[in-house]
C-alpha positions as CSV (number, residue, x, y, z in Angstrom):
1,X,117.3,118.1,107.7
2,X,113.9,116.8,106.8
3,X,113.0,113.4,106.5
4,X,111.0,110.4,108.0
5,X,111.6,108.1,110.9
6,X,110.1,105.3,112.3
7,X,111.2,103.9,115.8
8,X,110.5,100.6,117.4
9,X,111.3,99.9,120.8
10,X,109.8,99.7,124.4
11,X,107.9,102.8,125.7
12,X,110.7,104.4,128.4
13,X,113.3,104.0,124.9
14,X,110.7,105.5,122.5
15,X,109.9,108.3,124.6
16,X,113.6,109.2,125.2
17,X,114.6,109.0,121.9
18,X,111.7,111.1,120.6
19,X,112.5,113.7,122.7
20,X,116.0,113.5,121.9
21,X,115.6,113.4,117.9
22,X,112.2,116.5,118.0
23,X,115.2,118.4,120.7
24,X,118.2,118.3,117.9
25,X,116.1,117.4,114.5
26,X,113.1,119.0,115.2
27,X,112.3,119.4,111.6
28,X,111.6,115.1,111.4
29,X,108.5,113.8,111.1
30,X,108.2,110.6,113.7
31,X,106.2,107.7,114.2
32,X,106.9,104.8,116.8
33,X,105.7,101.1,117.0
34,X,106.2,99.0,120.2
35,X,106.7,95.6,118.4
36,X,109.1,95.0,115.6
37,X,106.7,93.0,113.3
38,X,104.7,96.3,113.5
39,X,107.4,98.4,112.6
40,X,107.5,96.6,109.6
41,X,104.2,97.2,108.7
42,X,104.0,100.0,109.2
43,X,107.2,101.0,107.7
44,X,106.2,99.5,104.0
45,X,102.8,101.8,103.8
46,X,104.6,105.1,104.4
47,X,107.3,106.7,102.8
48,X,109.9,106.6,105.4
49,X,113.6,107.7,105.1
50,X,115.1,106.0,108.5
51,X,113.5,102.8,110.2
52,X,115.5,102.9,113.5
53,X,115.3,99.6,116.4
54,X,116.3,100.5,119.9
55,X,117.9,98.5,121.9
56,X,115.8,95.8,123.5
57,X,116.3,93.0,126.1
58,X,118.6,89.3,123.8
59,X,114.6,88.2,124.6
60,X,114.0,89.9,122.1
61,X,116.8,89.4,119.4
62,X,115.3,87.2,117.0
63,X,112.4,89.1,116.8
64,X,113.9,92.4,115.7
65,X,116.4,90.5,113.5
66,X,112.9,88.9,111.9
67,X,111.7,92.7,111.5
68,X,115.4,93.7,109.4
69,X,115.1,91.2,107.4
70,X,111.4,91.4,106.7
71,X,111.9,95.2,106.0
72,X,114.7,94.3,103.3
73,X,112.2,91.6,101.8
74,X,109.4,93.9,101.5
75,X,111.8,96.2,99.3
76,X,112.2,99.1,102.4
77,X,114.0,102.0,100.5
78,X,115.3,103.8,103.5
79,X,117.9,103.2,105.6
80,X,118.0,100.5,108.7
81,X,119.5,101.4,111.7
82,X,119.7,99.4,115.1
83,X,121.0,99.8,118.0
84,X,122.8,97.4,120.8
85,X,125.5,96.8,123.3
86,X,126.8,93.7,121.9
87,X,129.4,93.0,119.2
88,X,127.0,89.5,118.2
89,X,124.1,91.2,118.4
90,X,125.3,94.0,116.0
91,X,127.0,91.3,113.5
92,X,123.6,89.2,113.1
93,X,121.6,92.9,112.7
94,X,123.9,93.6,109.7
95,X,123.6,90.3,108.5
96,X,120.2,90.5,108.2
97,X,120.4,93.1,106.4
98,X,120.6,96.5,108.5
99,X,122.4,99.0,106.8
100,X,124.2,100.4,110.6
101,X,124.5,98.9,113.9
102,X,125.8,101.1,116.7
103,X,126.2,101.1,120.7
104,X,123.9,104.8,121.4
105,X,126.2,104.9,125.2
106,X,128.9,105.5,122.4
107,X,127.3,107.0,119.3
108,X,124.6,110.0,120.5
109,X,121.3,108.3,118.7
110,X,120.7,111.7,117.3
111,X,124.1,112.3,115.6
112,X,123.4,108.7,114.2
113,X,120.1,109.6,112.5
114,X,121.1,113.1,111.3
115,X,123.9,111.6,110.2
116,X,122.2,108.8,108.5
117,X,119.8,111.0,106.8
118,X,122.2,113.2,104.7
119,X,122.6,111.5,101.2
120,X,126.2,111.6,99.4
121,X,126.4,114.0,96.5
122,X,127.1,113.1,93.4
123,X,127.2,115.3,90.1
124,X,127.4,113.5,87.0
125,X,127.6,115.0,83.3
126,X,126.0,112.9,80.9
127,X,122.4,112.0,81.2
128,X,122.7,108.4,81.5
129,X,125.3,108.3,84.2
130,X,122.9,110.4,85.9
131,X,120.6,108.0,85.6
132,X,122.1,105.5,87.6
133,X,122.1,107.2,90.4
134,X,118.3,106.8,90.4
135,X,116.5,105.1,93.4
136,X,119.6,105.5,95.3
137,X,120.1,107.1,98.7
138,X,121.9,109.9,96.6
139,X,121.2,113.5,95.7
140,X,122.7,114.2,92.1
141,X,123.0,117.5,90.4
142,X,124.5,117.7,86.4
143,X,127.5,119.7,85.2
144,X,129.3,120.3,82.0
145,X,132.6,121.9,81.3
146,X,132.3,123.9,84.6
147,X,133.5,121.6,87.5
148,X,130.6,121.8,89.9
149,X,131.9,124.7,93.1
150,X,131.4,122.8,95.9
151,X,132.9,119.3,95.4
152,X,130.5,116.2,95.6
153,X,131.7,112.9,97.2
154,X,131.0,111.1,94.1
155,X,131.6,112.5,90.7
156,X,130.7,111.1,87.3
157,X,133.0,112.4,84.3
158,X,132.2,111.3,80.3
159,X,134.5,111.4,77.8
160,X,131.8,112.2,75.2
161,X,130.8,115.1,77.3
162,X,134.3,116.8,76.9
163,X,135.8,116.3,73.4
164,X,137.9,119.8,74.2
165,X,141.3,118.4,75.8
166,X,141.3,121.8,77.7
167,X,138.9,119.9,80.4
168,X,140.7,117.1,81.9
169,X,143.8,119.5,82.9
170,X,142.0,121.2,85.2
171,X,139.7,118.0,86.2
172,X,142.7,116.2,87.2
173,X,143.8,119.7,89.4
174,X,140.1,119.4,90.7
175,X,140.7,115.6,91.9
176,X,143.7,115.8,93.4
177,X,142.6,119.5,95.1
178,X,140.0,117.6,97.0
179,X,141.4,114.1,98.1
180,X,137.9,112.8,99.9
181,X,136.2,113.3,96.3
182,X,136.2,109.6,94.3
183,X,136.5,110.5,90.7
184,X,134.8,107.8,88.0
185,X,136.1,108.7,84.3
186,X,134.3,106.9,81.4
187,X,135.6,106.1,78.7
188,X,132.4,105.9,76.1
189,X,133.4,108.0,73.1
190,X,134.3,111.6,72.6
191,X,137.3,111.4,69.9
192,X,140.5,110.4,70.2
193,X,142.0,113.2,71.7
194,X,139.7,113.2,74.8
195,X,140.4,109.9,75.3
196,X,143.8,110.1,75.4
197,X,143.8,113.6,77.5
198,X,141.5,111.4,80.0
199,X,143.3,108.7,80.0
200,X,147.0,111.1,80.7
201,X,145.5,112.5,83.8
202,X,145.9,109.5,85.6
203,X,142.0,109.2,87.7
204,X,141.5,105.6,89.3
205,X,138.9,104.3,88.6
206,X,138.9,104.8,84.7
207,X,136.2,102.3,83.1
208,X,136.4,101.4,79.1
209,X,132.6,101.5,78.7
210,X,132.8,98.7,75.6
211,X,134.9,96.5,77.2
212,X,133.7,96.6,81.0
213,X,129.9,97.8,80.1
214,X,127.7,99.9,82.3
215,X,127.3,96.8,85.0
216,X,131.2,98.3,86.3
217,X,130.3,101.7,86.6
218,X,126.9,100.5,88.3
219,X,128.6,98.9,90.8
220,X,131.1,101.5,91.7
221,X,128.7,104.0,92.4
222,X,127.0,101.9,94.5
223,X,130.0,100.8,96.7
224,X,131.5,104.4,96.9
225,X,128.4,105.7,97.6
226,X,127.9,102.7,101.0
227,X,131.4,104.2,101.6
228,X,130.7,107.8,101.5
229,X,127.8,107.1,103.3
230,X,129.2,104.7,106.1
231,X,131.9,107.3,106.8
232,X,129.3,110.0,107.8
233,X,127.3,108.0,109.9
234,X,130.7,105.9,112.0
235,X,132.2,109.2,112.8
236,X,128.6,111.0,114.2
């Protein structure tokens, strides 16, 4: 898959893991730094999907933790991965603010960044639900009465956007057909009947846009997408 990545970590590490990402992703574009402060400034004036720390000598700890969380401050939108041997060393990346922290004598550094770099799909019906999905490390397509053919990890479903009740049979068939799909159904208008043919098919989670508000839907996208997300790159 194409995409960005930018590596920080001493020379013998950068060279090896070069040669191992160009060998089984050698569609990336790559850039290595040798200190982490410069990874970070680097990182914030290009456009880069992945910014990846090797492992490096507990010397050198605080200073790569320093670089996460100065990546996270300076708004990076990519993904942050490090790597290490320790189970402390991996906790305090995370806490500040890595998105993955892995042991590469256990996880192949290449699976980890190919994984890493594929975004969960969602598809989503109405416009605004779509919307949401903006900025995200996501890649949304729309669909209407005709369930999308490949299923997404994440899927989106409006009441408003299906006022026939001949649509939420078959979406609950859909759901329960492919069990690693999470289903949202909104509730936000569509008549009556919709609403109760939406409600009777039983989907969890099933958010009452006027009494819950856009803030819930928000923030289940965002933790089933972490999730979706978090599953491809732990089992890599």
């Amino acid at each position: 898959m194409p995409g960005r990545v930018i590596l920080c970590g001493d020379l013998p590490d950068r060279y090896e893991a070069e040669r191992l990402l160009a060998e089984h992703h050698p569609e990336l574009h790559l850039d290595s730094v040798g200190r982490p402060w410069e990874m970070v400034e680097r990182a914030m004036s290009g456009s880069y999907d992945i910014a990846l720390l090797l492992k490096g000598p507990i010397a050198a700890l605080d200073a790569r933790l320093e670089a996460i969380a100065g990546l996270r401050r300076n708004g990076f939108a990519g993904k942050i991965l490090t790597a290490g041997a320790f189970l402390t060393e991996k906790q305090d990346a995370v806490r500040a603010g890595a998105d993955y922290a892995f042991d590469p004598d256990k996880q192949p550094l290449e699976r980890v960044v190919g994984a890493a770099l594929t975004r969960p799909n969602v598809a989503a019906d109405h416009p605004y639900l779509r919307y949401l999905v903006v900025g995200e490390w996501a890649s949304v397509v729309s669909f209407n009465d005709t369930l999308p053919s490949g299923a997404p990890d994440i899927l989106l479903a409006a009441t408003s956007c299906h006022p026939a009740p001949s649509f939420w049979g078959p979406l609950a068939s859909y759901v329960r057909a492919h069990a690693a799909m999470r289903c949202i159904l909104v509730e936000d208008d569509g008549g009556e009947e919709a609403r109760t043919e939406a409600l009777a098919t039983g989907i969890q989670p099933h958010v009452v846009l006027e009494q819950e508000g856009l803030r819930r839907v928000t923030e289940l996208v965002r933790k089933f997408l972490r999730e979706s997300w978090l599953a491809r790159v732990t089992a890599a």
